[in-house]
DRENVEXVO-767603 format. One record per atom (N, C-alpha, C): z, x, y; residue in one letter. Coordinates in steps of 0.02 Angstrom, whole numbers, plus 50000, padded with zeros to 5 digits. Example, Ala and Ser with C-alpha at 12.3 -4.5 7.8 and 13.67 -1.06 7.14 Angstrom:
REM residues 2
503905066049716a;503905061549775a;503905066049835a;503545064249888s;503575068449947s;503945064550002s;
END
This chain:
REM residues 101
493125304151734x;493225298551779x;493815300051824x;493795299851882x;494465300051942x;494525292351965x;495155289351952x;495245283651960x;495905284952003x;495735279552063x;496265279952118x;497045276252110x;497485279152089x;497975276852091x;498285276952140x;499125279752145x;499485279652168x;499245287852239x;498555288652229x;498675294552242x;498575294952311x;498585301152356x;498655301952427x;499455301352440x;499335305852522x;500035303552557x;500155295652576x;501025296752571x;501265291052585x;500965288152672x;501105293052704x;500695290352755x;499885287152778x;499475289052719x;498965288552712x;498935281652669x;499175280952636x;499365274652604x;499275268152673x;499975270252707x;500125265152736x;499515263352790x;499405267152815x;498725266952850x;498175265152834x;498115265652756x;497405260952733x;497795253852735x;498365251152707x;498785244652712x;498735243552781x;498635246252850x;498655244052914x;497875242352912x;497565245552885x;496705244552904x;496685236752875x;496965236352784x;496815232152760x;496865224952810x;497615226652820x;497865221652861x;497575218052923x;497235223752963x;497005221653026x;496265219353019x;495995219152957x;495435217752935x;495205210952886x;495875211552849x;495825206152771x;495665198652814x;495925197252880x;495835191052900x;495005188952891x;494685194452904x;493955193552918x;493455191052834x;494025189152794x;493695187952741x;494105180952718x;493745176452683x;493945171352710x;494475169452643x;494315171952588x;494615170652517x;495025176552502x;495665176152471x;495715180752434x;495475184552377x;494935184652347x;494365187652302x;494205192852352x;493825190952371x;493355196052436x;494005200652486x;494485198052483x;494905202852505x;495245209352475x;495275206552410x;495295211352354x;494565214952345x;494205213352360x;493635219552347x;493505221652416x;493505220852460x;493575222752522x;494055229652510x;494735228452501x;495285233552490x;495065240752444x;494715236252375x;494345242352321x;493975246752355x;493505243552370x;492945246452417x;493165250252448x;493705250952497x;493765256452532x;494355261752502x;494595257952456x;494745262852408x;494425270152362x;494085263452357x;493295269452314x;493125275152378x;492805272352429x;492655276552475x;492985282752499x;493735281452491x;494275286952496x;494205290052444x;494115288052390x;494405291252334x;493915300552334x;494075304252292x;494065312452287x;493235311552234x;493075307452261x;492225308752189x;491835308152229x;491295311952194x;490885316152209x;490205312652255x;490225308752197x;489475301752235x;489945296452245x;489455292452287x;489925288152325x;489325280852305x;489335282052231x;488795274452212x;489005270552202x;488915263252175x;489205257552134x;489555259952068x;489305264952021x;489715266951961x;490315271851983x;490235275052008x;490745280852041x;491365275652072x;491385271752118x;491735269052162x;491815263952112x;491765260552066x;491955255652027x;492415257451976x;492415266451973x;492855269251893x;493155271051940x;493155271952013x;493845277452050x;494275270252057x;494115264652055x;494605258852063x;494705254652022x;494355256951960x;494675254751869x;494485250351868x;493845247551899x;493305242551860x;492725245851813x;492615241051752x;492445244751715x;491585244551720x;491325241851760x;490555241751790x;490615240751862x;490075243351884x;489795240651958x;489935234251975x;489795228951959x;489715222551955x;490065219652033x;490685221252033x;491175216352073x;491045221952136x;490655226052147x;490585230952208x;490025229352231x;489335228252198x;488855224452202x;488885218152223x;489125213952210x;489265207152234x;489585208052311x;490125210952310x;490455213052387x;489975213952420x;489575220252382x;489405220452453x;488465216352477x;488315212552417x;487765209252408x;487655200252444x;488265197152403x;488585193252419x;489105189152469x;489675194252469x;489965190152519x;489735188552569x;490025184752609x;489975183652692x;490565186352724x;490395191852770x;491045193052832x;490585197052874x;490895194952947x;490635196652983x;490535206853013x;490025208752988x;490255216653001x;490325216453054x;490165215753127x;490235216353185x;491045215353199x;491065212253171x;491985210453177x;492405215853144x;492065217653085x;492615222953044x;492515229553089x;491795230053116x;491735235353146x;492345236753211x;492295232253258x;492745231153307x;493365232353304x;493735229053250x;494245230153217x;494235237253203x;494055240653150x;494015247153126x;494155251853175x;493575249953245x;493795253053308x;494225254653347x;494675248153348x;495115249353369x;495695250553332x;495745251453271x;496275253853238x;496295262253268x;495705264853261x;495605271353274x;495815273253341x;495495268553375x;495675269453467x;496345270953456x;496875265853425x;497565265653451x;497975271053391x;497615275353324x;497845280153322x;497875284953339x;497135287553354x;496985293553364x;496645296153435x;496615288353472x;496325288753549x;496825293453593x;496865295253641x;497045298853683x;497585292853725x;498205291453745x;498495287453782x;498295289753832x;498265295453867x;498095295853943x;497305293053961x;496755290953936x;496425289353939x;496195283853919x;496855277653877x;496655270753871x;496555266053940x;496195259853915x;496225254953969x;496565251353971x;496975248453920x;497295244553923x;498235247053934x;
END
């Protein structure tokens, strides 16, 4: 089992905490914001498959269950996280000589 701790750079850290951040609004409870956060935890994490069991032990839940529901269940708008997501990226890794704004 590879379970995601403390691991990655510090900079990498903070940068998933900026995603979280610029994103967590889009969920309306704190529950779903916490699996929101897992979730892309799991997704980062160094394993191999990227299923409900895999991504549930890389973030030390001990079944699928609460990853399934996220992503079965909740309500948030993807079009919005998408947008968001986007522009996190735009404004890291976009080119300044070629923004619009």
């Amino acid at each position: 089992m590879t379970r995601v701790t403390g691991a990655g750079s510090a900079e990498g850290l903070r940068g998933l905490d900026e995603v979280l951040a610029r994103i967590g609004g889009r969920f309306g409870r704190a529950e779903p914001r916490r699996r929101a956060a897992a979730y892309l935890r799991g997704l980062l994490a160094p394993v191999e498959r990227k299923n409900g069991w895999q991504l549930a032990e890389a973030v030390g839940d001990a079944t699928p269950d609460g990853v399934q529901e996220f992503l079965s269940r909740v309500r948030w708008d993807a079009d919005a996280v998408r947008d968001d997501l986007r522009a996190y990226v735009g404004d890291h890794l976009g080119d300044p000589s070629t923004s619009s704004g």
